[in-house]
N, CA, C and O atoms as a GROMACS GRO file, in nm:
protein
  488
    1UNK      N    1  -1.956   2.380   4.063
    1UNK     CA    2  -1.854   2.294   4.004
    1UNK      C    3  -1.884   2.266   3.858
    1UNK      O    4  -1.793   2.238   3.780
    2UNK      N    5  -2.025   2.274   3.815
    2UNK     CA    6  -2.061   2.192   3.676
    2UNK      C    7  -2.016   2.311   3.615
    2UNK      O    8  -1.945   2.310   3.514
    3UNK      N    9  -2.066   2.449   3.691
    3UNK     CA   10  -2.033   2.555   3.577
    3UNK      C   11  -1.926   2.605   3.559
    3UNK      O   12  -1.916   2.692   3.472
    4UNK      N   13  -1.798   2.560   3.647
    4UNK     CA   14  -1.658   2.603   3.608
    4UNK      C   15  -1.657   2.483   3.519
    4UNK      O   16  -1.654   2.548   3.415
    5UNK      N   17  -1.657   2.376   3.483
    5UNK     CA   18  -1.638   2.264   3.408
    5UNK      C   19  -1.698   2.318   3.252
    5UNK      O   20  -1.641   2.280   3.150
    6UNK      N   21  -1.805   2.401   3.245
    6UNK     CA   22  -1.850   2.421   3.111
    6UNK      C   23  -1.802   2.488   3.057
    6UNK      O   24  -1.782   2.464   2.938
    7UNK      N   25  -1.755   2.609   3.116
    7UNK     CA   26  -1.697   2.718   3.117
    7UNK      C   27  -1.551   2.676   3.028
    7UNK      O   28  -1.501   2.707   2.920
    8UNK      N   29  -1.518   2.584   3.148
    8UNK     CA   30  -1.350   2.487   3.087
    8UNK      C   31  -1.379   2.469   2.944
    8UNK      O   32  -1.317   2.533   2.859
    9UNK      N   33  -1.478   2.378   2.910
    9UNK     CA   34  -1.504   2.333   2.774
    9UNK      C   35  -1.550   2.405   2.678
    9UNK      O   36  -1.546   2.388   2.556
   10UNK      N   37  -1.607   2.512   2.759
   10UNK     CA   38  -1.655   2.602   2.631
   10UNK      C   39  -1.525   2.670   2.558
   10UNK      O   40  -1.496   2.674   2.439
   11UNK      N   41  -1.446   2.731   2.694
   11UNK     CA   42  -1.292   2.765   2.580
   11UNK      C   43  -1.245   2.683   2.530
   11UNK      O   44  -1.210   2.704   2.414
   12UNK      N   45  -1.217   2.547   2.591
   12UNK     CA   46  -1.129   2.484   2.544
   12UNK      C   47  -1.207   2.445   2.379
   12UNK      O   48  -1.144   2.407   2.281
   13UNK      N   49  -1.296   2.459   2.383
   13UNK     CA   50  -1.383   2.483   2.214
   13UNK      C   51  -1.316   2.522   2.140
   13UNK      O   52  -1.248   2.468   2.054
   14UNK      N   53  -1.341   2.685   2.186
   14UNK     CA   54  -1.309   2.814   2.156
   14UNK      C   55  -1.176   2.820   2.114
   14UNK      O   56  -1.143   2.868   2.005
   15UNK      N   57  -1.094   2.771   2.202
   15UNK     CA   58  -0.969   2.774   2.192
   15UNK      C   59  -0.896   2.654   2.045
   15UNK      O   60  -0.801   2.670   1.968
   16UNK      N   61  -0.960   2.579   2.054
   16UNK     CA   62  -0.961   2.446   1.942
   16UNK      C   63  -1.012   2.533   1.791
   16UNK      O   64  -0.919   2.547   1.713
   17UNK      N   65  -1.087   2.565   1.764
   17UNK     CA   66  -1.194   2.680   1.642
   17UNK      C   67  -1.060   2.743   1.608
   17UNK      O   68  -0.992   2.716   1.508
   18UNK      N   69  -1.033   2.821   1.694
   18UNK     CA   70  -0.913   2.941   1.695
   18UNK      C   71  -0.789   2.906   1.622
   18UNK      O   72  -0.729   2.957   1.526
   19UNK      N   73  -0.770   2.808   1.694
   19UNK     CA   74  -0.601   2.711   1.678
   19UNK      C   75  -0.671   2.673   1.509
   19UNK      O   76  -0.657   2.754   1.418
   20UNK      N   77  -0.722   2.584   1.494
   20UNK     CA   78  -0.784   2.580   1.360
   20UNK      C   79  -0.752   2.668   1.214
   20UNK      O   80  -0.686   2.646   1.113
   21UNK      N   81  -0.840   2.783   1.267
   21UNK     CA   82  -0.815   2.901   1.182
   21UNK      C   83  -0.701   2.932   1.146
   21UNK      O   84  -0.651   2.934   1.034
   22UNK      N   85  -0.640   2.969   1.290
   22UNK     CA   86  -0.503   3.030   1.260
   22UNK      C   87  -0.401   2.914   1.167
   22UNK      O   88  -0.308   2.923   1.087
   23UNK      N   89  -0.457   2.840   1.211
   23UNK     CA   90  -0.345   2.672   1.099
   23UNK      C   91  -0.350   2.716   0.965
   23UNK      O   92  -0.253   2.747   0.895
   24UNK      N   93  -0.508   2.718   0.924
   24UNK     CA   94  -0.547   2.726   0.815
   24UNK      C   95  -0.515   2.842   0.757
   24UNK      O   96  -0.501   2.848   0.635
   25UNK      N   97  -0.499   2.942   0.830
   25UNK     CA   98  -0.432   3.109   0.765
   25UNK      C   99  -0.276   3.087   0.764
   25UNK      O  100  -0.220   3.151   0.675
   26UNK      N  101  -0.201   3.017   0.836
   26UNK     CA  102  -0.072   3.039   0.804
   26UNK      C  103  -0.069   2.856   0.680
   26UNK      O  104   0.032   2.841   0.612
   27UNK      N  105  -0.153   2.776   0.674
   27UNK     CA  106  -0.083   2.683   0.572
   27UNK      C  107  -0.149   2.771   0.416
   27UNK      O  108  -0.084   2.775   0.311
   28UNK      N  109  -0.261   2.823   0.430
   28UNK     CA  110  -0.279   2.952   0.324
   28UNK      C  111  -0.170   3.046   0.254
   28UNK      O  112  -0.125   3.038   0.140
   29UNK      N  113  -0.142   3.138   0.356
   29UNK     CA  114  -0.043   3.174   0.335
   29UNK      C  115   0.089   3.167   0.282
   29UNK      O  116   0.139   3.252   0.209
   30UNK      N  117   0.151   3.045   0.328
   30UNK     CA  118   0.272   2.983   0.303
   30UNK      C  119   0.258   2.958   0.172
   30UNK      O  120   0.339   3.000   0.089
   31UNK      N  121   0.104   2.851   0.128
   31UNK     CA  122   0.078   2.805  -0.007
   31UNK      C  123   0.106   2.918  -0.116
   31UNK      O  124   0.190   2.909  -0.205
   32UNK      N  125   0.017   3.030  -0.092
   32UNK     CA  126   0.014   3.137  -0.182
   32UNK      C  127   0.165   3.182  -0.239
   32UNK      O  128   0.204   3.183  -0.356
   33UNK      N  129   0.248   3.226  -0.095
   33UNK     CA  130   0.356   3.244  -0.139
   33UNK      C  131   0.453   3.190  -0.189
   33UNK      O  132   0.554   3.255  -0.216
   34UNK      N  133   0.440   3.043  -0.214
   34UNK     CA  134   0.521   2.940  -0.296
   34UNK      C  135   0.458   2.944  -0.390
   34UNK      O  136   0.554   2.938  -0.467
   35UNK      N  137   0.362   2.950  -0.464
   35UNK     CA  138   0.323   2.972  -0.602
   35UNK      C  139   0.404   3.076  -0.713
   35UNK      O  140   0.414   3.198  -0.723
   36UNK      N  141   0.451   2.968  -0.784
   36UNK     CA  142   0.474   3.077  -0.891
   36UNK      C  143   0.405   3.056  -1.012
   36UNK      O  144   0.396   2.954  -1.079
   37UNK      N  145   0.352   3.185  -1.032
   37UNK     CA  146   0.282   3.154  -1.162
   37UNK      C  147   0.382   3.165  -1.299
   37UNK      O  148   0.338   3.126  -1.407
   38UNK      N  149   0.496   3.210  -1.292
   38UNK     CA  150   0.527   3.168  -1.431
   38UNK      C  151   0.649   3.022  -1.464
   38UNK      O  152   0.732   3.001  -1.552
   39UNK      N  153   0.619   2.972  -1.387
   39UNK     CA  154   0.717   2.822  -1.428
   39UNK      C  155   0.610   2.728  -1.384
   39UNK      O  156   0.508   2.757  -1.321
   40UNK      N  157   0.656   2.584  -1.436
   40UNK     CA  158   0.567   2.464  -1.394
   40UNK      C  159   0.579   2.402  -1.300
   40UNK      O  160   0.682   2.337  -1.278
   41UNK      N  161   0.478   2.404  -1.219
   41UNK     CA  162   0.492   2.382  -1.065
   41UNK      C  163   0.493   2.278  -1.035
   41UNK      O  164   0.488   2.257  -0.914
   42UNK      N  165   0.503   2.149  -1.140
   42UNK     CA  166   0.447   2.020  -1.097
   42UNK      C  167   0.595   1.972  -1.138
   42UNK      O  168   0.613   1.854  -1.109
   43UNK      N  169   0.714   2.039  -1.203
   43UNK     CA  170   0.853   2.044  -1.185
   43UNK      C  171   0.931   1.984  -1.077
   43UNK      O  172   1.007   1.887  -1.083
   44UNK      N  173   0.906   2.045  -0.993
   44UNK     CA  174   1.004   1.982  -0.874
   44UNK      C  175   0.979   1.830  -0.810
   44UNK      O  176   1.066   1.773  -0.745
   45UNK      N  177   0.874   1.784  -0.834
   45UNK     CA  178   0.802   1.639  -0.803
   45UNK      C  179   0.836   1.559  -0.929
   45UNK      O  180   0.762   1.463  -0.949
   46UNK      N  181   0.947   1.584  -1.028
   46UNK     CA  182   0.955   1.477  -1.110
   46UNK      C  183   1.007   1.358  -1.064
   46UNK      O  184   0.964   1.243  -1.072
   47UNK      N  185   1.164   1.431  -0.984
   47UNK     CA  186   1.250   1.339  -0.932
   47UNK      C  187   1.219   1.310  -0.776
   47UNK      O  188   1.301   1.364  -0.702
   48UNK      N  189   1.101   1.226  -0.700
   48UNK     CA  190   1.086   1.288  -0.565
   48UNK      C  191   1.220   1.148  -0.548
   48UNK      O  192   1.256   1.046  -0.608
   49UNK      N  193   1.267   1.250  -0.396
   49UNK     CA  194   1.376   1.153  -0.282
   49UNK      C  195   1.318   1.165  -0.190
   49UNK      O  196   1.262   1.275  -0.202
   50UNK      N  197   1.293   1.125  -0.105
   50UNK     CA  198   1.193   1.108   0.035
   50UNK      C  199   1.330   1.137   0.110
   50UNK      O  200   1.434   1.073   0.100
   51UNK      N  201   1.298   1.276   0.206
   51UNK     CA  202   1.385   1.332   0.336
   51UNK      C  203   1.336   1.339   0.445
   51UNK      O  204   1.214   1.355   0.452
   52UNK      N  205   1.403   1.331   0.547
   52UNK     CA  206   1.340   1.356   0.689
   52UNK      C  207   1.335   1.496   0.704
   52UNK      O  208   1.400   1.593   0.666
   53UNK      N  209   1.186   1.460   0.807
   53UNK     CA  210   1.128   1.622   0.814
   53UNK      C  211   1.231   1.730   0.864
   53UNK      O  212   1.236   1.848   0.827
   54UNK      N  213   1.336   1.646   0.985
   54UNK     CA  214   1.406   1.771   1.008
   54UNK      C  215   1.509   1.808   0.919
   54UNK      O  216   1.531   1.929   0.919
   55UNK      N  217   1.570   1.746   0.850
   55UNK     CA  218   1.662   1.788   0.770
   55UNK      C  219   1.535   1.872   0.645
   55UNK      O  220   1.553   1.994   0.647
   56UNK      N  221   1.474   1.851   0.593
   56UNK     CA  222   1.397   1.936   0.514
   56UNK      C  223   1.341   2.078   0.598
   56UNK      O  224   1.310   2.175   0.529
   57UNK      N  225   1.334   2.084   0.692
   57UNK     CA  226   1.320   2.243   0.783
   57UNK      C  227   1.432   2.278   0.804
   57UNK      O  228   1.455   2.397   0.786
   58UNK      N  229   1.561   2.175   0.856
   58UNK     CA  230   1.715   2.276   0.828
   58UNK      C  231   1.717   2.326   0.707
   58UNK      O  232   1.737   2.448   0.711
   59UNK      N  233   1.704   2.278   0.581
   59UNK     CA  234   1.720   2.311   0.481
   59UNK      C  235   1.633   2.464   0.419
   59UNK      O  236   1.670   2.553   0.344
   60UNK      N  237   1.511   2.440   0.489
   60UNK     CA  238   1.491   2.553   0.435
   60UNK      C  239   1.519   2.647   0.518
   60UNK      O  240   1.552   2.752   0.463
   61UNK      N  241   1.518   2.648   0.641
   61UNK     CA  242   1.586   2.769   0.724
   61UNK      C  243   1.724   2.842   0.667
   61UNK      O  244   1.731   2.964   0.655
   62UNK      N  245   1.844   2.741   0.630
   62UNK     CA  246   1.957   2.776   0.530
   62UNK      C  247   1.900   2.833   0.411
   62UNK      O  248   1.951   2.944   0.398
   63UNK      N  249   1.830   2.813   0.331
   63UNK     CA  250   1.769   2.868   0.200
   63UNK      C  251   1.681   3.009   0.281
   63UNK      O  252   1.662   3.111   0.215
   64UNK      N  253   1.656   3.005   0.354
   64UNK     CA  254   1.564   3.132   0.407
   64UNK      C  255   1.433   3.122   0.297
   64UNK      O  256   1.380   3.213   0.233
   65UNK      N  257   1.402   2.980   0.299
   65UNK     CA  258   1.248   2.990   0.238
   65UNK      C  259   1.098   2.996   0.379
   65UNK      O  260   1.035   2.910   0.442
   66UNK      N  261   1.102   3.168   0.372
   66UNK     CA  262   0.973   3.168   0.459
   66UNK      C  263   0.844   3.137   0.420
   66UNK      O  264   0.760   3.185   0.497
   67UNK      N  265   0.801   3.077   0.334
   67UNK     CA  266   0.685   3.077   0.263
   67UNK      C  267   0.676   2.918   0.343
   67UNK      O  268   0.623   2.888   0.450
   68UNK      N  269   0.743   2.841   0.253
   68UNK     CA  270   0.749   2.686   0.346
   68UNK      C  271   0.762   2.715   0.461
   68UNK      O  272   0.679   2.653   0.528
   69UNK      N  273   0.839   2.794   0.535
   69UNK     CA  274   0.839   2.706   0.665
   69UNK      C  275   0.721   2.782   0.735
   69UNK      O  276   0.690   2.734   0.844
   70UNK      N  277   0.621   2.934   0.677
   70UNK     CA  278   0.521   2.931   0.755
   70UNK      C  279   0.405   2.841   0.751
   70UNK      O  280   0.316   2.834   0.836
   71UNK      N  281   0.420   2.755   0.615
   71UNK     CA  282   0.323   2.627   0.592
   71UNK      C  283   0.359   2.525   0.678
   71UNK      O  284   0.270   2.450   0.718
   72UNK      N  285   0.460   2.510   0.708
   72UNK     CA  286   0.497   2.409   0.847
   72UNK      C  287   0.427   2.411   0.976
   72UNK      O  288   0.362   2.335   1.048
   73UNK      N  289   0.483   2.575   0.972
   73UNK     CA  290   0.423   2.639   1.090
   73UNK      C  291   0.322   2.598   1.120
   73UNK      O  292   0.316   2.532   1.224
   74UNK      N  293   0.184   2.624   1.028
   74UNK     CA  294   0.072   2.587   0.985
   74UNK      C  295  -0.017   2.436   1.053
   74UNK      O  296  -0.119   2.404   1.114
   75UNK      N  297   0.150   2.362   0.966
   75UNK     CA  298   0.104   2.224   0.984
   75UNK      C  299   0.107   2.162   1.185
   75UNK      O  300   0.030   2.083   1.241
   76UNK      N  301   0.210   2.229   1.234
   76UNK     CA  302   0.276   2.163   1.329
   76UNK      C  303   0.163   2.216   1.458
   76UNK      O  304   0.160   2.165   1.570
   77UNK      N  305   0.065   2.343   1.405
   77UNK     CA  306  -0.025   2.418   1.514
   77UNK      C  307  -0.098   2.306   1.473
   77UNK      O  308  -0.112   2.229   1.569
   78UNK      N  309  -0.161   2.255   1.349
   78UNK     CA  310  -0.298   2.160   1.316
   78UNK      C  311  -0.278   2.086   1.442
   78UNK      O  312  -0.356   2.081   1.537
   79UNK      N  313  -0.118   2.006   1.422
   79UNK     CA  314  -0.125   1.864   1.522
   79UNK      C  315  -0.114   1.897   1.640
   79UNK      O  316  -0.162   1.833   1.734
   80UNK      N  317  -0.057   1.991   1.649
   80UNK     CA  318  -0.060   1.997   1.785
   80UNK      C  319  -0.158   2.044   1.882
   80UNK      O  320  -0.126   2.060   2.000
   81UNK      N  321  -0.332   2.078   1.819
   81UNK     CA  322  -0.418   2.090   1.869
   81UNK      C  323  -0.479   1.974   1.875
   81UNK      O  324  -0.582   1.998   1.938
   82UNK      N  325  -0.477   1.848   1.844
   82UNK     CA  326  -0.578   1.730   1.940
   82UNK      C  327  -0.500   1.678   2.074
   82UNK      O  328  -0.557   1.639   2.176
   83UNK      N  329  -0.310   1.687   2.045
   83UNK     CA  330  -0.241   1.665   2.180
   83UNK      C  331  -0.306   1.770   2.273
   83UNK      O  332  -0.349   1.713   2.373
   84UNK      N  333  -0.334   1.945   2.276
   84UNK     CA  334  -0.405   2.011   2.354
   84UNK      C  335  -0.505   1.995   2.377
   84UNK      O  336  -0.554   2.089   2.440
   85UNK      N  337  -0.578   1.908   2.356
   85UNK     CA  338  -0.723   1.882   2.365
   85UNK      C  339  -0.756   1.776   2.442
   85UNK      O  340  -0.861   1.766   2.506
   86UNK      N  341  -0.639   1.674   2.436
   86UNK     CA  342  -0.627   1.551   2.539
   86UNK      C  343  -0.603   1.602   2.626
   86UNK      O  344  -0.686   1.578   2.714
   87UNK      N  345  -0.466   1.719   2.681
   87UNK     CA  346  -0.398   1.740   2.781
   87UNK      C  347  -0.517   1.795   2.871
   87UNK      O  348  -0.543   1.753   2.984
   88UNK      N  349  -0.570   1.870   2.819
   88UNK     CA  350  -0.664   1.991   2.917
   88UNK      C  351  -0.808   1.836   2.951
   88UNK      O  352  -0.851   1.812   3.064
   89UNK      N  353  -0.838   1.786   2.868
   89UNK     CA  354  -0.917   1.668   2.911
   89UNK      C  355  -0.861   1.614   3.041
   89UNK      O  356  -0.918   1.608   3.150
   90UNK      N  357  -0.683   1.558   2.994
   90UNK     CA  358  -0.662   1.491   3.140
   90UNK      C  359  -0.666   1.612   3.277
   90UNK      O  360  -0.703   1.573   3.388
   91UNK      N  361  -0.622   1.763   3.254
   91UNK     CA  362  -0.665   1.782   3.392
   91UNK      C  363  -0.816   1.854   3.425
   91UNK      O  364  -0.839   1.919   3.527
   92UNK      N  365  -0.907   1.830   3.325
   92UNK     CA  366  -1.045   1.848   3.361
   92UNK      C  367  -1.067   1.677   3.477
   92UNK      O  368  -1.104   1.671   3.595
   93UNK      N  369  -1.029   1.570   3.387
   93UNK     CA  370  -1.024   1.447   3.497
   93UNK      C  371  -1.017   1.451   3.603
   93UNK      O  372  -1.092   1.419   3.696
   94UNK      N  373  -0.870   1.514   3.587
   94UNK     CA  374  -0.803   1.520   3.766
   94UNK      C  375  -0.842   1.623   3.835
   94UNK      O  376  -0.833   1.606   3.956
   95UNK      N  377  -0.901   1.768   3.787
   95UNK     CA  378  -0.994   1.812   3.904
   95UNK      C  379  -1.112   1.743   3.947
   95UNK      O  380  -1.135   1.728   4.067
   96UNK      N  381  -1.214   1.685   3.829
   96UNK     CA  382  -1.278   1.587   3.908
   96UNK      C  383  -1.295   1.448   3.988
   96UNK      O  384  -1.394   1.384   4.021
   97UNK      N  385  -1.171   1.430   4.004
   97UNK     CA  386  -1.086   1.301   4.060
   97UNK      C  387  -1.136   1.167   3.984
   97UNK      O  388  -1.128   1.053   4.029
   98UNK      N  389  -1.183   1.201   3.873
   98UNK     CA  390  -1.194   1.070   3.767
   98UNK      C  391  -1.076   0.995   3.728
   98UNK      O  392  -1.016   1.001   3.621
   99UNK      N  393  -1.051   0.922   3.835
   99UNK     CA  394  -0.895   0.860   3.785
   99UNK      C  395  -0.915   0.758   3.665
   99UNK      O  396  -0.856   0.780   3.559
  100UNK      N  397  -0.991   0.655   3.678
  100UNK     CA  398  -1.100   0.555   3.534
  100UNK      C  399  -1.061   0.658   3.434
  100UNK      O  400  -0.942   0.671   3.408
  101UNK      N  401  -1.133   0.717   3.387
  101UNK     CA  402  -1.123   0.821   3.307
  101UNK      C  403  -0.962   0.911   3.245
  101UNK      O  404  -0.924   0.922   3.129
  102UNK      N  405  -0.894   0.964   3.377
  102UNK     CA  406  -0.764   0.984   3.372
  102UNK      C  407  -0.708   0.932   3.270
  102UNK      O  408  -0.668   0.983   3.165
  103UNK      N  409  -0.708   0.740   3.338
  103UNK     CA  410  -0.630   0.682   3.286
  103UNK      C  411  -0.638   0.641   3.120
  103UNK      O  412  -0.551   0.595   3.047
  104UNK      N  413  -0.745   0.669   3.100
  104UNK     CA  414  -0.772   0.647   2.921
  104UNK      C  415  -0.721   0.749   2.854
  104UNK      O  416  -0.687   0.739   2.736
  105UNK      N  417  -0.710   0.867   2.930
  105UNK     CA  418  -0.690   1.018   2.882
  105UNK      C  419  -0.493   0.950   2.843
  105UNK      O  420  -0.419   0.957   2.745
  106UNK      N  421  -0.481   0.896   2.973
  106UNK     CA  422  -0.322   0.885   2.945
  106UNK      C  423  -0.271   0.797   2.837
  106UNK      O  424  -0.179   0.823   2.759
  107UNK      N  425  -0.354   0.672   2.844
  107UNK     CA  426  -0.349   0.567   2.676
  107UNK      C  427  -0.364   0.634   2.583
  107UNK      O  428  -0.298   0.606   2.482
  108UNK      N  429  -0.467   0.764   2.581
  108UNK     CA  430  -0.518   0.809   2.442
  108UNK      C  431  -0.379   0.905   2.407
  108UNK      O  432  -0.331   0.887   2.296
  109UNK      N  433  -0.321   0.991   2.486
  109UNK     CA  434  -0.189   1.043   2.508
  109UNK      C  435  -0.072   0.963   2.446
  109UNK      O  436   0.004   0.993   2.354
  110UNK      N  437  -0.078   0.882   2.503
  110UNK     CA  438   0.045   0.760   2.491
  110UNK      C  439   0.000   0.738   2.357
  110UNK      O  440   0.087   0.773   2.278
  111UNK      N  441  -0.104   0.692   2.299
  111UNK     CA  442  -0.075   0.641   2.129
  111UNK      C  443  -0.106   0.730   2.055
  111UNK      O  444  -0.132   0.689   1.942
  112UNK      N  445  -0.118   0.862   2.070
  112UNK     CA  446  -0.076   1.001   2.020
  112UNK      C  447   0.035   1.029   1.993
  112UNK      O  448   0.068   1.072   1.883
  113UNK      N  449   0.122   1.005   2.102
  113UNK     CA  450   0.285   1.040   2.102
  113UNK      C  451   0.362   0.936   2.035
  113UNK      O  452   0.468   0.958   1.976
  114UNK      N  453   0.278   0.770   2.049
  114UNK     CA  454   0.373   0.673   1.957
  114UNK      C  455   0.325   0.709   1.828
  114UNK      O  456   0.420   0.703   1.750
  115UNK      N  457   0.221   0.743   1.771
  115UNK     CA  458   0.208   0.732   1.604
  115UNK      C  459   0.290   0.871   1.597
  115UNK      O  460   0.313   0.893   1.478
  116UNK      N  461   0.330   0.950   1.660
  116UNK     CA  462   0.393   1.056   1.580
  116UNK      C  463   0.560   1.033   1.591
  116UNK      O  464   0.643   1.052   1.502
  117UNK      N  465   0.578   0.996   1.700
  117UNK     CA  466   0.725   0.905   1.734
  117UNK      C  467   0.732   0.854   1.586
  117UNK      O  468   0.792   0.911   1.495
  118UNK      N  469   0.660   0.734   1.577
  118UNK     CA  470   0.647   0.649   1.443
  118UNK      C  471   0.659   0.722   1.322
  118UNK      O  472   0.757   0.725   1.248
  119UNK      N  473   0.545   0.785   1.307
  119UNK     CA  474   0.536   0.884   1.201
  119UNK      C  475   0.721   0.934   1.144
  119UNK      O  476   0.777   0.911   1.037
  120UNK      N  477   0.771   1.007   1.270
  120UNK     CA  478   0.926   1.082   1.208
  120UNK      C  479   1.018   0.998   1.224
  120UNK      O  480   1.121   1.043   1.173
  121UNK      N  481   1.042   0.838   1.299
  121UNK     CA  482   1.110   0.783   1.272
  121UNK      C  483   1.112   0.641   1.109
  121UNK      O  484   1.202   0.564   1.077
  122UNK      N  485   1.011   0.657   1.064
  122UNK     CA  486   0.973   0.603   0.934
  122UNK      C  487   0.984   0.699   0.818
  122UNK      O  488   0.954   0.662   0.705
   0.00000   0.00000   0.00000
């Protein structure tokens, strides 16, 4: 039992490292390709208007700017690897019938999902 459990954690490592990388190669990416080197890049931040995230990803989907939205891409794998990291926690719990435990997994869940709730409704 201990050694299917390590086994669990060792990918789920593995799997966390990975997710990582790959974030970091596509918010790379995206960066590079929004660079332009011959205009001033610090231009478009004169006038900022603060938009919601989804209307700023409709927008660039209509513009067909792939550079941004693979930096999104990027961004949305970052976060969404500590929610994978809780989830597979809660059912490492529940194969070992740690319900105590479970249940923190599910609070830690729950104010994961409200600060990001929060996060896009602010």
């Amino acid at each position: 039992m201990k050694s299917n459990l390590l086994e669990l954690e060792l990918f789920i490592a593995h799997f966390l490292r990975k997710g990582v990388i790959v974030s970091a190669g596509f918010i790379f990416v995206g960066w590079i390709l929004q660079v332009k080197f011959d205009e001033n890049v610090y231009l478009p931040f004169r006038n900022y208007q603060p938009v919601p995230l989804f209307e700023t990803v409709n927008q660039l989907f209509i513009q067909k700017n792939w550079s941004a939205l693979i930096g999104y891409a990027g961004l949305l794998v970052l976060i969404s690897l500590p929610i994978l990291r809780v989830v597979a926690t809660g059912f490492i719990f529940t194969k070992q019938r740690n319900f105590r435990m479970l249940g923190l997994v599910m609070t830690v869940l729950f104010g994961l999902s409200l600060g990001i709730f929060l996060g896009f409704v602010h």
